[in-house]
Wavefront OBJ file of the C-alpha trace (Angstrom):
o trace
v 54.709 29.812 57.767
v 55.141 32.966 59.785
v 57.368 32.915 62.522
v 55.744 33.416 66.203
v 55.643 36.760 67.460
v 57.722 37.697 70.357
v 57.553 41.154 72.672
v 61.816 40.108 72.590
v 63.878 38.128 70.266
v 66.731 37.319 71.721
v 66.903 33.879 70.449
v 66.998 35.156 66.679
v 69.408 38.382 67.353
v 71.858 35.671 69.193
v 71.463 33.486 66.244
v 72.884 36.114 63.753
v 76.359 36.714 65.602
v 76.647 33.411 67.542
v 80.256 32.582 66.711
v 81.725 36.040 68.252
v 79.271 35.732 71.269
v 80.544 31.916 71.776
v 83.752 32.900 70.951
v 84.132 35.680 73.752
v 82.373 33.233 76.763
v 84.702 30.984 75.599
v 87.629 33.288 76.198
v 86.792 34.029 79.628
v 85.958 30.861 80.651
v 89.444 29.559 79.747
v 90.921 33.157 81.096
v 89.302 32.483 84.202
v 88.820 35.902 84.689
v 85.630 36.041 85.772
v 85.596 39.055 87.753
v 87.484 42.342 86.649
v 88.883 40.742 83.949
v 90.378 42.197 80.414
v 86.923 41.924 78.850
v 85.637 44.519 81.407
v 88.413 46.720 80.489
v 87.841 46.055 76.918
v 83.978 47.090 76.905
v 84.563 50.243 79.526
v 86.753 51.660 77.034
v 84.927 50.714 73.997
v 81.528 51.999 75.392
v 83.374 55.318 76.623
v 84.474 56.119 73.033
v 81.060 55.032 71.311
v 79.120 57.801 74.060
v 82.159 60.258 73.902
v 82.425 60.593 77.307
v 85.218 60.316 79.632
v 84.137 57.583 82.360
v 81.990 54.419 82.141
v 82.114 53.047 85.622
v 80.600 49.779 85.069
v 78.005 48.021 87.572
v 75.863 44.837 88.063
v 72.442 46.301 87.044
v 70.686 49.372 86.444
v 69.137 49.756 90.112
v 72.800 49.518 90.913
v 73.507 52.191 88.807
v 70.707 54.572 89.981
v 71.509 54.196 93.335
v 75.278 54.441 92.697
v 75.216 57.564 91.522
v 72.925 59.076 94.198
v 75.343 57.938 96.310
v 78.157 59.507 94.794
v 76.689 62.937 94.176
v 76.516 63.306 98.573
v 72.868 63.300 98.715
v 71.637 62.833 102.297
v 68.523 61.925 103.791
v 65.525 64.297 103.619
v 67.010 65.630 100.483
v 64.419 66.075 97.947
v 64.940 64.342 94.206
v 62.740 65.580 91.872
v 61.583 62.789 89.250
v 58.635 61.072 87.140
v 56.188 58.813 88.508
v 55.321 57.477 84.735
v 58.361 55.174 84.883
v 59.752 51.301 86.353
v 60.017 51.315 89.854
v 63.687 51.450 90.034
v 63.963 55.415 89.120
v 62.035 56.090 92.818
v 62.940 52.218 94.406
v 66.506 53.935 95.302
v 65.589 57.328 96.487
v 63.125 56.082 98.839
v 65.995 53.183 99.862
v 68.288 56.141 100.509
v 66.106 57.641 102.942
v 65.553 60.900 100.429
v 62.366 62.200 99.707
v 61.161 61.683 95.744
v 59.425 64.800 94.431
v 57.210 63.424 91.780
v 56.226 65.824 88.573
v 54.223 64.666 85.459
v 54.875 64.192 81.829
v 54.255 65.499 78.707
v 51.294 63.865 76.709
v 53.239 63.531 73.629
v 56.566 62.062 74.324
v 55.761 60.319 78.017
v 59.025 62.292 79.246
v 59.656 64.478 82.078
v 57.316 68.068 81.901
v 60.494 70.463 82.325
v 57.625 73.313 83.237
v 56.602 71.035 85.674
v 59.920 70.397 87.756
v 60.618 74.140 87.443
v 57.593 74.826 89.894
v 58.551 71.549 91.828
v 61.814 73.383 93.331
v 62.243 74.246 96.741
v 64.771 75.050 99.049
v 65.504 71.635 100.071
v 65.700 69.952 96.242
v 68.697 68.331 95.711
v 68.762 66.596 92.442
v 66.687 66.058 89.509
v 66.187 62.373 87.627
v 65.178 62.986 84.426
v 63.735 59.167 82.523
v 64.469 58.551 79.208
v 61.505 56.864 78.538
v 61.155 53.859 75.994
v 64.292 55.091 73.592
v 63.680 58.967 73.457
v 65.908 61.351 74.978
v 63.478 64.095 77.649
v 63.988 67.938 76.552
v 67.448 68.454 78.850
v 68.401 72.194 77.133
v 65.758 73.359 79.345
v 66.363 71.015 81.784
v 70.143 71.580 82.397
v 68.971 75.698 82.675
v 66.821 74.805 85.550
v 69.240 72.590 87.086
v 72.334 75.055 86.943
v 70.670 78.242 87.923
v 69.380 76.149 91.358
v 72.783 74.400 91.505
v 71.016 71.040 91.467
v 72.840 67.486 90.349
v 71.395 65.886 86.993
v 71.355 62.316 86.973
v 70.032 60.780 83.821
v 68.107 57.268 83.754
v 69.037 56.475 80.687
v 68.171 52.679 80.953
v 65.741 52.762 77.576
v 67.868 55.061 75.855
v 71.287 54.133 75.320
v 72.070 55.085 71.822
v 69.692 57.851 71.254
v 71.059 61.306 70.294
v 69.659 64.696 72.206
v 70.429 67.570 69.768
v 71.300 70.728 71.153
v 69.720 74.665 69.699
v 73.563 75.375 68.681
v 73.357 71.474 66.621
v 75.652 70.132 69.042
v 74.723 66.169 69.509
v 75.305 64.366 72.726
v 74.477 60.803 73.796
v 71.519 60.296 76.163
v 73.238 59.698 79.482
v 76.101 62.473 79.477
v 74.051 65.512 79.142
v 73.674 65.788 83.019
v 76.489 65.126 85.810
v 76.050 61.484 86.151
v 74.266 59.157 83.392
v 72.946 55.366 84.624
v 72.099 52.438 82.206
v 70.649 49.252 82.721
v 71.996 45.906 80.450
v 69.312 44.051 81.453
v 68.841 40.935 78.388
v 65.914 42.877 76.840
v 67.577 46.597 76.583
v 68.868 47.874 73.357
v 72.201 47.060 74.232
v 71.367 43.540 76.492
v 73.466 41.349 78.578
v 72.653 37.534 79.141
v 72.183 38.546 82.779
v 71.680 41.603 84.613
v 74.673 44.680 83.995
v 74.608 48.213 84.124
v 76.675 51.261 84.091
v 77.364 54.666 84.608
v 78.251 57.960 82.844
v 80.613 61.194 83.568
v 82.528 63.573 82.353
v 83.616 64.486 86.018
v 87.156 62.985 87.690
v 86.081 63.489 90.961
v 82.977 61.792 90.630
v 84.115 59.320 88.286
v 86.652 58.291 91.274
v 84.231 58.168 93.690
v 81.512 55.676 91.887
v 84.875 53.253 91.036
v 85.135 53.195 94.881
v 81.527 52.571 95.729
v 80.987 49.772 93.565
v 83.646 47.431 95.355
v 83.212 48.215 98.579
v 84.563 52.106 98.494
v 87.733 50.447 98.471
v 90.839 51.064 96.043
v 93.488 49.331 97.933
v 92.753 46.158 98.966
v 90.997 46.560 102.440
v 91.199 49.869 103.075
v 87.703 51.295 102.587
v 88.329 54.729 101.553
v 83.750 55.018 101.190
v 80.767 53.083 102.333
v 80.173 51.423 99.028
v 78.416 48.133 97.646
v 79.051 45.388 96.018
v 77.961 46.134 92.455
v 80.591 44.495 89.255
v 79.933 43.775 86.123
v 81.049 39.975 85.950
v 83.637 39.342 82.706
v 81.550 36.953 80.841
v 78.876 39.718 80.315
v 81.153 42.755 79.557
v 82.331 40.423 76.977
v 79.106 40.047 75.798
v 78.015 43.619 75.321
v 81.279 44.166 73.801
v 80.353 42.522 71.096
v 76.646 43.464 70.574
v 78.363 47.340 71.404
v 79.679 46.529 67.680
v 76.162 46.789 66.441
v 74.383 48.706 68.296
v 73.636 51.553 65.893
v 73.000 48.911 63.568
v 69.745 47.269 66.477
v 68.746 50.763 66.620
v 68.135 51.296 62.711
v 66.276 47.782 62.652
v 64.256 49.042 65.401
v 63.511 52.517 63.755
v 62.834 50.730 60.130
v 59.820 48.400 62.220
v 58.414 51.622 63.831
v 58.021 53.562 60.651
v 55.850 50.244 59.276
v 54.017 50.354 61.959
v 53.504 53.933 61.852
v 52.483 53.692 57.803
v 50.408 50.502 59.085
v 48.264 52.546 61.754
v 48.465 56.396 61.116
v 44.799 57.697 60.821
v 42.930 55.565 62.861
v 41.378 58.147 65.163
v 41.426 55.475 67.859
v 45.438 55.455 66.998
v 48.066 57.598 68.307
v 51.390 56.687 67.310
v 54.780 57.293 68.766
v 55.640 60.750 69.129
v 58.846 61.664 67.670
v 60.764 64.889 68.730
v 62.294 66.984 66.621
v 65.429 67.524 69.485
v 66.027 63.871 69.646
v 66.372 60.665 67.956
v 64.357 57.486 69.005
v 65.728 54.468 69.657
v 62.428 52.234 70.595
v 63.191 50.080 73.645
v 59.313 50.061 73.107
v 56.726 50.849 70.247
v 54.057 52.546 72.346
v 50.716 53.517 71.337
v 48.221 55.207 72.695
v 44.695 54.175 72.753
v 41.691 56.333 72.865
v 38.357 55.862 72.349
v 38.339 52.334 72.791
v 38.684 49.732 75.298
v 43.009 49.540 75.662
v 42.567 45.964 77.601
v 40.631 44.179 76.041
v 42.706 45.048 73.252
v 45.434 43.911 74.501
v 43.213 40.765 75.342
v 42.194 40.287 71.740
v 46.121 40.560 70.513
v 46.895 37.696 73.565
v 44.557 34.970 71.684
v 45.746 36.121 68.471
v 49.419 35.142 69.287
v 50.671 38.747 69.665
v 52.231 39.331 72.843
v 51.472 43.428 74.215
v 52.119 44.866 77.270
v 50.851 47.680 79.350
v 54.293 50.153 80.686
v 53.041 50.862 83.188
v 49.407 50.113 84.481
v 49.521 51.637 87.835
v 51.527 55.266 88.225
v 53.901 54.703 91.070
v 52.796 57.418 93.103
v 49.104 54.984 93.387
v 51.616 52.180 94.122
v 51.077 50.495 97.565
v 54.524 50.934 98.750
v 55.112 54.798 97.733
v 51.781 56.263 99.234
v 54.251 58.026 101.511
v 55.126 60.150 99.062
v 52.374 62.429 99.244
v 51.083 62.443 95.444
v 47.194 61.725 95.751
v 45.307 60.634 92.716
v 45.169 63.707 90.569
v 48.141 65.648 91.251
v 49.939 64.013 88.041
v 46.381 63.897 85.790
v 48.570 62.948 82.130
v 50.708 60.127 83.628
v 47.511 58.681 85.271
v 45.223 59.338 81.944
v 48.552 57.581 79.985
v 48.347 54.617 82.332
v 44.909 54.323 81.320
v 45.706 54.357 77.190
v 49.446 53.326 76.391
v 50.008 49.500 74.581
v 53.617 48.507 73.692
v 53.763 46.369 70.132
v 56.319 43.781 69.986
v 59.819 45.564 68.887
v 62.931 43.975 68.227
v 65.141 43.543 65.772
v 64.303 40.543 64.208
v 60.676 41.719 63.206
v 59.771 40.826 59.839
v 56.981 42.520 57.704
v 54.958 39.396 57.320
v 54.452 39.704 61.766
v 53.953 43.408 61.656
v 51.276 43.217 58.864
v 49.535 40.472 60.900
v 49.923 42.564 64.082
v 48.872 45.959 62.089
v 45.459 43.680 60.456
v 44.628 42.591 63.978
v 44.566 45.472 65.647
v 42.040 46.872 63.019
v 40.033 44.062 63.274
v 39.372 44.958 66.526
v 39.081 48.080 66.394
v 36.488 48.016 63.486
v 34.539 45.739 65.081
v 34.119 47.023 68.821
l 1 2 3 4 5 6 7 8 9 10 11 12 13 14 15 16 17 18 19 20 21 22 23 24 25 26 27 28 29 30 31 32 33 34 35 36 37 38 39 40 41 42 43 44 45 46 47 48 49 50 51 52 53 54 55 56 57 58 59 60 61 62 63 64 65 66 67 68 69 70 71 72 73 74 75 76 77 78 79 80 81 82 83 84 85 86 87 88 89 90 91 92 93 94 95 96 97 98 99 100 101 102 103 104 105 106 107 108 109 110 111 112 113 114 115 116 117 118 119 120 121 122 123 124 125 126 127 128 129 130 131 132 133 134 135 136 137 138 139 140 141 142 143 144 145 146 147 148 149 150 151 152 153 154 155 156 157 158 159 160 161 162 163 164 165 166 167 168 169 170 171 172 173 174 175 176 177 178 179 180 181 182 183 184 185 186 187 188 189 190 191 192 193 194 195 196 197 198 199 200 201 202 203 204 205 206 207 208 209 210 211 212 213 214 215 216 217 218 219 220 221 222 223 224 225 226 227 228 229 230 231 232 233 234 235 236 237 238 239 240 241 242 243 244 245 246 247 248 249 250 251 252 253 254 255 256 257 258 259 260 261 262 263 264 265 266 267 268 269 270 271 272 273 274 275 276 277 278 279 280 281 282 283 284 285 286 287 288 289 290 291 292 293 294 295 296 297 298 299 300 301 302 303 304 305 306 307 308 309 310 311 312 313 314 315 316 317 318 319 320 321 322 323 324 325 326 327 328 329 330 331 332 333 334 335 336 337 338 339 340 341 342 343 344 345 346 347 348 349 350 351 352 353 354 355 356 357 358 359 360 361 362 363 364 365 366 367 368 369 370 371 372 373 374 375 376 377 378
């Protein structure tokens, strides 16, 4: 009998390395260091050599993170922060929390990432920063990017929280990890990431001292000595029993992200050539991780769809139905309906398939056969 479908297996992947995961909890329980303890240590210097970068501040969450390192990089109310509206709320939640004003730009059809073209006629003399998303395990274009950004003298910080993992290659071949390509890289841990906690965690990326220093200091209070509050900070740690955690699903990380690659290229074999079809978009400058298998779906009706899949047993979900720039709350920022015509046209198409990495070829056949059963009979 088939095994239900899930969007997220946890259950299953937790299964397959439950002694070491037990084994670490275990550890820190009887440690008692719960906060700041050796396992946080352990996993900041682990993750810093798997990236090959100098830093990994680590946080509570990715929000955290995001807002962490806007922080950090001195940006001050009214300062403009150009990002994507074609993203979770987070990426624009904390520059409209810091009082700065988000600049919002569109994507590219193909790979749902930041329109470098577009951000280059976004500047003005009051841009600040740019956010660049690395949407649903695929690093955006940041050669170009990283141009743009150093001949304005603007700060790059990379939302990496889909991505971690993925590889950006360079014109000269040179390979970096998504999330420290630009001055400050931010990642969520959040249970259903690539790389997932049992709780909320995050972190962040540099190659930069000075701002490696200050982002240690904001995220206990902007304090290094024990009260004596050297920055206005928060109150952002990641707790010992998760840093333990990750630590050990670090370990196979690469592994998750072949498992994850091997289900999208059935899928793609299962549902290249529909016309109604368009599969994932793979570019050639970076490698894909899939936080999500995302289709898009033209020529047919997306929801109902998605509908059809629901009483089927196969769990698919719409990222994101509503751009954030039509969102209730961020009307302020002066993006009417048709400014950004591809991220509102992609809200309109895009279906996420279950992807994890305990899919099995018996699911994704029955996911691949419904899909064309609706589709050849609607």
């Amino acid at each position: 009998m088939m095994k239900p479908i899930k969007m997220v297996d946890l259950k299953g992947q937790y299964d397959r390395i439950k002694d070491e995961i037990d084994g670490v909890i275990r550890e820190v329980v009887e440690s008692t260091a719960f906060i700041n303890g050796p396992a946080v240590g352990r996993f900041q210097k682990n993750l810093e050599a798997y990236l090959g970068v100098k830093h990994v501040i680590p946080c509570a969450n990715g929000t955290d993170a995001l807002q962490i390192a806007m922080m950090a990089a001195g940006l001050k109310p009214g300062d403009e922060v150009i990002t994507v509206s074609f993203t979770f709320v987070s990426t624009v939640e904390v520059i409209a929390l810091l009082g700065l004003k988000p600049v919002l730009v569109d994507v590219m059809p193909d790979t749902f990432n930041m329109d470098t073209g577009a951000v280059k006629k976004a500047i003005t003399p009051h841009t600040r920063a740019i956010v660049p998303v690395h949407l649903f395990g695929q690093c955006v274009d940041m050669e170009p990017l990283m141009q743009i950004a150093r001949e304005h003298d603007l700060i790059v910080i990379e939302d990496a929280c889909q991505a971690i993992g993925a590889d950006y290659r360079f014109s000269d071949q040179t390979v970096r990890k998504a999330g420290t390509i630009g001055d400050i890289g931010a990642v969520s841990f959040f249970p259903s990431k690539n790389l997932g906690a049992y709780g909320d965690g995050g972190a962040l990326f540099t190659n930069s001292d000075e701002l490696a220093h200050q982002m240690r200091g904001i995220v206990n209070h902007g304090m290094f000595t024990r009260y004596y509050y050297d920055y206005i900070g928060v109150n952002s740690r990641l707790d010992s029993i998760q840093a333990g955690i990750l630590d050990v699903k670090l370990r196979y990380l690469d592994g998750y992200a072949r498992s994850r690659q091997q289900a999208a290229d059935y899928y793609d074999r299962g549902l290249r050539g529909d016309p109604t079809i368009k599969i994932p978009y793979r570019a050639p400058y970076s490698s894909h991780v899939f936080h999500q298998y995302t289709l898009q779906i033209e020529g047919a009706d997306r929801n109902a769809l998605q509908q059809f899949l629901k009483q089927k047993g196969i769990p698919a979900m719409i990222y994101y139905p509503v751009p954030l720039h039509l969102q209730k709350a961020y009307v302020e920022t002066g993006c009417r309906e048709g400014v950004l015509p591809v991220t509102e046209a992609l809200c309109h198409k895009v279906l996420s398939l279950p992807m994890h990495t305990e899919l099995d070829h018996e699911q994704q056949d029955y996911i691949i056969a419904s899909i064309h059963e609706y589709l050849n009979t609607n």
